[in-house]
C-alpha positions as CSV (number, residue, x, y, z in Angstrom):
1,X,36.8,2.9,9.6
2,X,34.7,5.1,7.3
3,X,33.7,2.2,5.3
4,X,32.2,0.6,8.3
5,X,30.6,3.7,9.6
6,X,29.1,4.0,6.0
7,X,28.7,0.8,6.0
8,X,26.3,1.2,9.5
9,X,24.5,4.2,8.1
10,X,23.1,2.1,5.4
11,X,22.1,-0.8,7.4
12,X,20.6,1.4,10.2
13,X,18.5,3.6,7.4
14,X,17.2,0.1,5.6
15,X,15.8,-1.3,8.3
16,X,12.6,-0.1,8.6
17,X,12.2,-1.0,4.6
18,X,13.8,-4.1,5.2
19,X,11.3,-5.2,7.5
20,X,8.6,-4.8,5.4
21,X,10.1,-6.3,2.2
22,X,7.2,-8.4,0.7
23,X,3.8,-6.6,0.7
24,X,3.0,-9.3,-2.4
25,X,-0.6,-11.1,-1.7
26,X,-4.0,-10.1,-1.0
27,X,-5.1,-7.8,1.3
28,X,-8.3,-7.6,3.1
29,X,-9.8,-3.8,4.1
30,X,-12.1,-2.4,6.5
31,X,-14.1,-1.0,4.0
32,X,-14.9,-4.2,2.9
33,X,-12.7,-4.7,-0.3
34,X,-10.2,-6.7,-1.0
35,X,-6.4,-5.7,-2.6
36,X,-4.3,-7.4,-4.3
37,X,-0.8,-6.0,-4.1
38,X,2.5,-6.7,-6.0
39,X,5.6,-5.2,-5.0
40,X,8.3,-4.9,-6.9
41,X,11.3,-3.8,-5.0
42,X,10.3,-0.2,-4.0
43,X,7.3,0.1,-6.3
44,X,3.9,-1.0,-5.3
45,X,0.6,-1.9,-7.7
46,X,-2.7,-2.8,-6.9
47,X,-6.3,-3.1,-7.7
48,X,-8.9,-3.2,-4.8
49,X,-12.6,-4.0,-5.0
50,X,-15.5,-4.8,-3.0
51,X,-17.1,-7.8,-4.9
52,X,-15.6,-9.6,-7.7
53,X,-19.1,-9.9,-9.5
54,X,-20.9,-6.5,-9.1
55,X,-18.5,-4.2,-7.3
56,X,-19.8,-0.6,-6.1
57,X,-16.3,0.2,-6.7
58,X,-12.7,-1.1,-8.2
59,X,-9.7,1.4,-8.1
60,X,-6.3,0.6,-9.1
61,X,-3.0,2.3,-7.7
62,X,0.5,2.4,-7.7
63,X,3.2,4.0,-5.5
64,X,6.4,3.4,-3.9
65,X,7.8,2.3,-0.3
66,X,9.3,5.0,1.5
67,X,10.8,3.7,5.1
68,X,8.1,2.1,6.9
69,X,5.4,4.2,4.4
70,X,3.8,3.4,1.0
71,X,2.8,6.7,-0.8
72,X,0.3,5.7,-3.7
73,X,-1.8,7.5,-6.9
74,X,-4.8,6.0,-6.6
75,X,-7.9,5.7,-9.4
76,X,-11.3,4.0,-9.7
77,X,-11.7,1.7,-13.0
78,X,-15.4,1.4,-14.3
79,X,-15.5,-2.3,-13.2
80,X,-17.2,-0.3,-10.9
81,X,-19.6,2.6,-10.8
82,X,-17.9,5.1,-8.4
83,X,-15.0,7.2,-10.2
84,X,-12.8,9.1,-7.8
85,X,-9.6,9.2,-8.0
86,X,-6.6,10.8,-5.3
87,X,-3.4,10.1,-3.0
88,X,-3.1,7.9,-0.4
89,X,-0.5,7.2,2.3
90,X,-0.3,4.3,4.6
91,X,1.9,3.1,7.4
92,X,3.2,-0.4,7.8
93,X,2.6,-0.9,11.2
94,X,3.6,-4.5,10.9
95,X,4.5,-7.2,7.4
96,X,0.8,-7.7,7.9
97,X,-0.9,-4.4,8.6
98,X,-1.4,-1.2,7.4
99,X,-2.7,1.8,8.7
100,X,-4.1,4.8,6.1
101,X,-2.1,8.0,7.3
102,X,-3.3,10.4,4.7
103,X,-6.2,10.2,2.4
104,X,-7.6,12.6,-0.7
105,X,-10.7,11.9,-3.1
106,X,-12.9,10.2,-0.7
107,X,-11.0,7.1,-0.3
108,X,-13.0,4.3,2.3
109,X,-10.4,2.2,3.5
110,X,-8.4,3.0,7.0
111,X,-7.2,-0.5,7.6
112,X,-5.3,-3.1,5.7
113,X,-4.7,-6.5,7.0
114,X,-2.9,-9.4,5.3
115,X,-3.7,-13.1,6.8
C-alpha cells in the first residue's frame, strides 16, 4: 500500500511537467522575434531575435522547467545592438503557449506561441 500511495504522489506531482514535455521548435513572440528552443529533459536553451539579417536585438537563455513554469537567465549577444541581460519566468499555459510571469532587464516579450 505505501508503494502505491508513493507510487500516486509521484504521478499526481508530474503531471503538470508531463504535460508540457516537448517545448523543442520555434517559437514566435509578441515582440516580434522569433525563439528557438531546445529542451533537454528539465533544462531549456534558446536564442531569440527579431530579424535573422539585421536584428535590433538577439539574446540567448537558458533555464529549467519547474511544474508548469520555465525559470530562465537571459542575455543579449552582439548579433544585435541592444545588450541587456536579466531573469525571466514564464507559464505554460498550454504545449503551445506561454505566458511571461515575471520579467527583469527590460525584456519585450509577454507572449510565446508555438504553431
Amino acid at each position: 500500500m505505501k508503494q502505491l500511495k508513493t507510487l500516486l504522489f509521484l504521478v499526481v506531482f508530474s503531471l503538470p511537467a508531463l504535460a508540457f514535455a516537448d517545448l523543442t521548435g520555434r517559437w514566435s513572440c509578441n515582440d516580434g522575434g522569433s525563439y528557438y528552443i531546445r529542451q533537454i529533459g528539465r533544462d531549456v536553451y534558446w536564442f531569440g531575435e527579431n530579424s535573422p539579417t539585421t536584428p535590433t536585438w538577439s539574446n540567448v537563455a537558458v533555464g529549467q522547467v519547474v511544474g508548469n513554469q520555465i525559470n530562465l537567465r537571459w542575455a543579449d549577444v552582439p548579433k544585435g545592438s541592444i545588450m541587456s541581460s536579466g531573469n525571466l519566468t514564464l507559464r505554460l499555459d498550454t504545449p503551445n503557449k506561454a505566458t511571461a510571469t515575471f520579467k527583469t532587464g527590460g525584456f519585450g516579450g509577454s507572449v510565446w506561441t508555438r504553431p
